[in-house]
C-alpha positions in Angstrom: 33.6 -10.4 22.4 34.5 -14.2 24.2 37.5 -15.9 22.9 36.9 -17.9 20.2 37.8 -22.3 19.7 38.8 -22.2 16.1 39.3 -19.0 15.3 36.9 -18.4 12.3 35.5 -15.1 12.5 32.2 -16.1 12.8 32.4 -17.9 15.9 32.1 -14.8 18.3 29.0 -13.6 16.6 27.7 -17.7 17.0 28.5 -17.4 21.3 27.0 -14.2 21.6 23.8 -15.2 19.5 23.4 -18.4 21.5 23.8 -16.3 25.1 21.5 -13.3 24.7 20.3 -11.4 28.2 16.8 -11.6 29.0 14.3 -8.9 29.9 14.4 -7.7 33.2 10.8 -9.0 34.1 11.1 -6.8 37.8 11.6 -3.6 36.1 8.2 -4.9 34.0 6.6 -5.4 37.0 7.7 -2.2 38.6 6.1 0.1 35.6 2.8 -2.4 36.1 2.2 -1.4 39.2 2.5 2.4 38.7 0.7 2.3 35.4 -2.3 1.2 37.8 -2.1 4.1 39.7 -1.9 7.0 36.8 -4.6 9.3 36.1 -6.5 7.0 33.1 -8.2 3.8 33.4 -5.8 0.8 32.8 -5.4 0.0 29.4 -6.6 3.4 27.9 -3.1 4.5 26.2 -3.0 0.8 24.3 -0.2 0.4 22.8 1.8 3.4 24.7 1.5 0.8 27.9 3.3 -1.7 26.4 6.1 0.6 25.1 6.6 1.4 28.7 7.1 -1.8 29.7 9.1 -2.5 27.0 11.5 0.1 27.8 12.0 -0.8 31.5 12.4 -4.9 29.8 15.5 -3.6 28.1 17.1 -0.7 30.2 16.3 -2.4 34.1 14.6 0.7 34.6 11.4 2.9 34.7 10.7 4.1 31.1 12.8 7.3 30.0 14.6 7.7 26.7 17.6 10.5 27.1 20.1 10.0 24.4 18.4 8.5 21.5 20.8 7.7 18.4 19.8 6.9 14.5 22.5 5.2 13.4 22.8 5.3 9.9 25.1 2.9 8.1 25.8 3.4 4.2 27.4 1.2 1.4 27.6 0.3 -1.9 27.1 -3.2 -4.1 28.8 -4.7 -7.0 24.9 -5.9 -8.0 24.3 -2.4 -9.0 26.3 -3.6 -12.1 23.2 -5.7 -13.2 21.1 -2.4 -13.6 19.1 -3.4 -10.9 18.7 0.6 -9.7 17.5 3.6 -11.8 20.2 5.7 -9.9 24.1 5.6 -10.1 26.3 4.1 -6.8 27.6 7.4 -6.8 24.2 8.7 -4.9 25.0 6.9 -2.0 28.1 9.3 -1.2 26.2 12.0 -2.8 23.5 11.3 -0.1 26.2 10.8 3.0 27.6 14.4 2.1 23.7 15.3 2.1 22.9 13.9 6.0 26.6 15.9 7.2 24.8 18.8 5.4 21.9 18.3 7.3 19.7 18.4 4.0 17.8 15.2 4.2 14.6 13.8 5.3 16.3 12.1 8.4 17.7 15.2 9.4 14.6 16.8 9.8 13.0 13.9 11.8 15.7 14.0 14.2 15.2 17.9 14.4 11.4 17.4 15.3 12.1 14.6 17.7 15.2 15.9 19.0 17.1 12.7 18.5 20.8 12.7 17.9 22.2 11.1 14.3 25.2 9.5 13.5 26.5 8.5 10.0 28.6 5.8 9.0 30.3 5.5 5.6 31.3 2.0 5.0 33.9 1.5 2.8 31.8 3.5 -0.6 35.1 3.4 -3.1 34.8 -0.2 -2.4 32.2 -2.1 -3.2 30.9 -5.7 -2.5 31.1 -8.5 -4.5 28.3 -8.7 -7.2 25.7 -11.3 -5.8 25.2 -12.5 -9.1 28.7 -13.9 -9.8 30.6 -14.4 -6.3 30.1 -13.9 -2.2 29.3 -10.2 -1.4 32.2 -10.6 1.2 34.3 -13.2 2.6 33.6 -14.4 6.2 36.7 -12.1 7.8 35.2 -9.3 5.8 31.8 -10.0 7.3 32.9 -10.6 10.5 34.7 -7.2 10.6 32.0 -5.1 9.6 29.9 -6.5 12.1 32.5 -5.7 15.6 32.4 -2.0 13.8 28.3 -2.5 13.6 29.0 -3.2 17.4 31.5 -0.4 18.0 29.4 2.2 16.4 27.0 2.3 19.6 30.1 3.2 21.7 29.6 6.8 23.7 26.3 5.6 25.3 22.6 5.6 24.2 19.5 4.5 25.4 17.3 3.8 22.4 18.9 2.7 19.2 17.2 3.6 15.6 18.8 1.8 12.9 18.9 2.7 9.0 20.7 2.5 6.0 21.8 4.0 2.9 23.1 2.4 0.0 21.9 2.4 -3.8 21.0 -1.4 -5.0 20.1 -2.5 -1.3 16.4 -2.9 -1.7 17.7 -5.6 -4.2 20.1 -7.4 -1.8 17.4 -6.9 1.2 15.2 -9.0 -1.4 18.2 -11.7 -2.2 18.8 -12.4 1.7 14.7 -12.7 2.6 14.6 -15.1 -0.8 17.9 -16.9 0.7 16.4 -16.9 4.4 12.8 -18.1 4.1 12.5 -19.2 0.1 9.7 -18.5 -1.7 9.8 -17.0 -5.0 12.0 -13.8 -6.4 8.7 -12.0 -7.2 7.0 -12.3 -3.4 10.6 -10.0 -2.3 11.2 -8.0 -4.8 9.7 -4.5 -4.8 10.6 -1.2 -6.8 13.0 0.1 -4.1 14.4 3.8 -5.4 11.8 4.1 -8.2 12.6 0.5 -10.1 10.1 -0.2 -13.3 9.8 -1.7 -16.7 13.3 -3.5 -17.4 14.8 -2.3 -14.6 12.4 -4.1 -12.1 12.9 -7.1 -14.3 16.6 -6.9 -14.0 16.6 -6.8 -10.0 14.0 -10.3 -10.0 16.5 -11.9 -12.1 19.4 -11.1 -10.2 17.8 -12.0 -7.0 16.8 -15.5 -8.5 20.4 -16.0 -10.2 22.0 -14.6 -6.7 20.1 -17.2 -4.4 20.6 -20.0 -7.0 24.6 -19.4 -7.4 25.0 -19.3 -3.4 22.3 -21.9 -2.8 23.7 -24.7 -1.1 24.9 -22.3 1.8 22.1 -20.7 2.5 20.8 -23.1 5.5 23.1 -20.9 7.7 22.1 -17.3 8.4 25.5 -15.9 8.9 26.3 -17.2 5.4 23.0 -15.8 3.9 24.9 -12.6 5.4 28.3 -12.6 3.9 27.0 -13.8 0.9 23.7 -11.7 0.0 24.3 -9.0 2.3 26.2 -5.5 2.0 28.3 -4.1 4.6 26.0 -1.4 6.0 23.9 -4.6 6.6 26.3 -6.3 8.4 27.1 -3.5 10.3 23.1 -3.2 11.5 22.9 -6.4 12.5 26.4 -6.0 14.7 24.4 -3.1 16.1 21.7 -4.7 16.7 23.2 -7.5 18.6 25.5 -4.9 21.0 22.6 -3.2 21.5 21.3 -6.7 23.0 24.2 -7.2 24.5 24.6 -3.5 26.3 20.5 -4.1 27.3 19.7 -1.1 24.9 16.3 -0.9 23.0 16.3 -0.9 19.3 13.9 0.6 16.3 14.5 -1.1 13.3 13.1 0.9 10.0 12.7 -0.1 6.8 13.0 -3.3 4.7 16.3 -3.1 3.9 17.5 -3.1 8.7 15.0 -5.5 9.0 16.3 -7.7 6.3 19.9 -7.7 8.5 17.5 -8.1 12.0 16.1 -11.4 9.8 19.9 -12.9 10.3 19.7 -12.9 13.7 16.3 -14.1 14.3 16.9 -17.1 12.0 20.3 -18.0 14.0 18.3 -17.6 17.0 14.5 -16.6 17.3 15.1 -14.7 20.8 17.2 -12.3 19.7 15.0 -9.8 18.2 13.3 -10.0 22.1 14.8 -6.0 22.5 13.8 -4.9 18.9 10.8 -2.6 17.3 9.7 -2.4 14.3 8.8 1.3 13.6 7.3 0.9 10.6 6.4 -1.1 7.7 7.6 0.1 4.4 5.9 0.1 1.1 8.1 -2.4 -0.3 6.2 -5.3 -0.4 8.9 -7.9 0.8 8.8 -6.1 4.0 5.4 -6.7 5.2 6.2 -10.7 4.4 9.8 -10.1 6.4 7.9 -8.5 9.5 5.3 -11.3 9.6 8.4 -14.5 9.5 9.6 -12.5 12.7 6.3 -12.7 14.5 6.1 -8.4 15.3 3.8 -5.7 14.8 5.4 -2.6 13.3 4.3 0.3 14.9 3.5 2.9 12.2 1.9 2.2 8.5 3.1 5.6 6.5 3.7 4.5 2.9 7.0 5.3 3.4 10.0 3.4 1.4 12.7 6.3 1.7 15.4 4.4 4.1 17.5 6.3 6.3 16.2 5.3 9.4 13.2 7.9 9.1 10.4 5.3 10.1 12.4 4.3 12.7 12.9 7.8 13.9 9.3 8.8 13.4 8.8 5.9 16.0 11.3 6.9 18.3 8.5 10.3 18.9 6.3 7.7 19.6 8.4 5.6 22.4 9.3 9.1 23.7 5.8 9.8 24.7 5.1 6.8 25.7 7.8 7.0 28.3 6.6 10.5 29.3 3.4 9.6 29.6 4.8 6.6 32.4 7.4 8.8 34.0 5.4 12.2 34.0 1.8 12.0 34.5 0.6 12.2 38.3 -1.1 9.1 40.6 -4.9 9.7 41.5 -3.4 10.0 45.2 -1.0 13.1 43.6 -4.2 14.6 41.5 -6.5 14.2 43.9 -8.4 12.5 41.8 -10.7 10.0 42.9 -9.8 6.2 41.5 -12.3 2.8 40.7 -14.9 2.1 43.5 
């Protein structure tokens, strides 16, 4: 990262967000040109055309997706103390030992897709500050987790898919979206891992006691971060933005990665330019999250599990899509007679 003036630790992440690279509008042009020569009338894959050209936007290349990555990042949250979760913090380890096992859902996704999968325990013996009384982090806390958010993407990939695990998150994902664009707790708050009856009414009130103790900070997005956030979230959005930086496409999953994509947007509304949406999650703040960034998540499954699994059932999808650009034959190579 750049040298910094003043030496806070936020002022690297501030540069880089203010000096993003743009898409690479030739390779765009390039996959145009072919997709008008493929065996289909233009237009008939939908969707699958603008993947492609997404793809080439971020990689300065013709569409092809060779070492996809899930990164997951876990960690825990003092706000689990407020009974905002019917499960224990200890589930979150539980659940890391689960993904090295190979036993969970996002396991078998990356099976089926044959996607690779990395998991990064962040700190779980340690967890952040309880929202409800005091900062999740401080700033050099925040700012650290984020260059190993960055670091993680080291060893090379080209398509990113970023999830998280961490019991009590659907309740900070809710605090930060409340934080970011207002509203009331109620239009954020979902019921997560299975939250009802008290417990649901414990997570709204510590969302709406979080956002009022930190309120007068919240106008910057960084601070929304440190403050609201969790590490695993901080370490997304690090991702995220190396991804950016490295000109690497990203698939973001569920509410809780798009709730750490939402910081960057709001510090600067480009910089989600590189960045899917693979699906939107039954959590209800999630929908509302997807809509403030302006994108159109490309599955609808029900699904509210985490772990990057929309995000990897999308990476299939962008797969295709690129193998469908790369591999299918011209009318001239067909033989195949085009428009009169």
């Amino acid at each position: 990262m750049p040298a910094n003036a003043t030496g806070l630790p936020f002022d690297d992440f501030r540069t880089l967000l203010a000096n993003l690279p743009g898409a690479d509008r030739a390779a765009v042009e390039a996959v145009r040109a072919r997709d008008g020569e493929l065996t289909k009338p233009r237009g008939s894959l939908g969707r699958m055309e603008a993947l492609a050209e997404w793809l080439a936007a971020w990689t300065g290349r013709a569409p092809a997706v060779n070492r996809p990555l899930v990164a997951v990042f876990a960690g825990n949250h003092g706000v689990t103390e407020e009974g905002v979760s019917p499960f224990p913090s200890d589930v979150t380890a539980q659940m890391v030992s689960n993904f090295a096992a190979g036993g969970a859902a996002i396991n078998q996704i990356c099976v089926a897709y044959d996607l690779g999968l990395k998991v990064f325990d962040l700190a779980l013996e340690v967890p952040t500050g309880n929202i409800t009384k005091e900062a999740a982090m401080d700033e050099r806390t925040c700012a650290a987790t984020m260059a190993f958010g960055m670091e993680a993407i080291a060893g090379g990939t080209d398509l990113l898919c970023i999830g998280e695990m961490g019991i009590g998150n659907t309740t900070i994902a809710a605090a930060m979206c409340h934080g970011l664009y207002g509203g009331e707790a109620e239009d954020w708050v979902g019921s997560g891992t299975g939250a009802e009856g008290d417990v649901l009414a414990r997570k709204i009130e510590a969302v709406k006691a979080a956002v009022a103790l930190h309120k007068a900070h919240l106008s910057d997005p960084l601070e929304v971060l440190r403050r609201l956030g969790g590490r695993e979230i901080a370490a997304m959005a690090g991702a995220i933005l190396a991804a950016r930086v490295e000109r690497i496409p990203v698939i973001i999953d569920g509410y809780v990665a798009t709730a750490a994509a939402a910081v960057l947007h709001k510090a600067n509304p480009a910089a989600l330019d590189h960045c899917l949406i693979g699906h939107v999650s039954a959590e209800p703040g999630h929908a509302r999250v997807i809509a403030k960034l302006d994108k159109t998540p490309l599955l609808a499954m029900g699904m509210r599990l985490g772990e990057g699994t929309g995000a990897a059932l999308a990476a299939g999808i962008v797969k295709a899509a690129a193998l469908c650009h790369s591999g299918m034959a011209t009318f001239a190579q067909a033989g195949v007679s085009g428009k009169e």
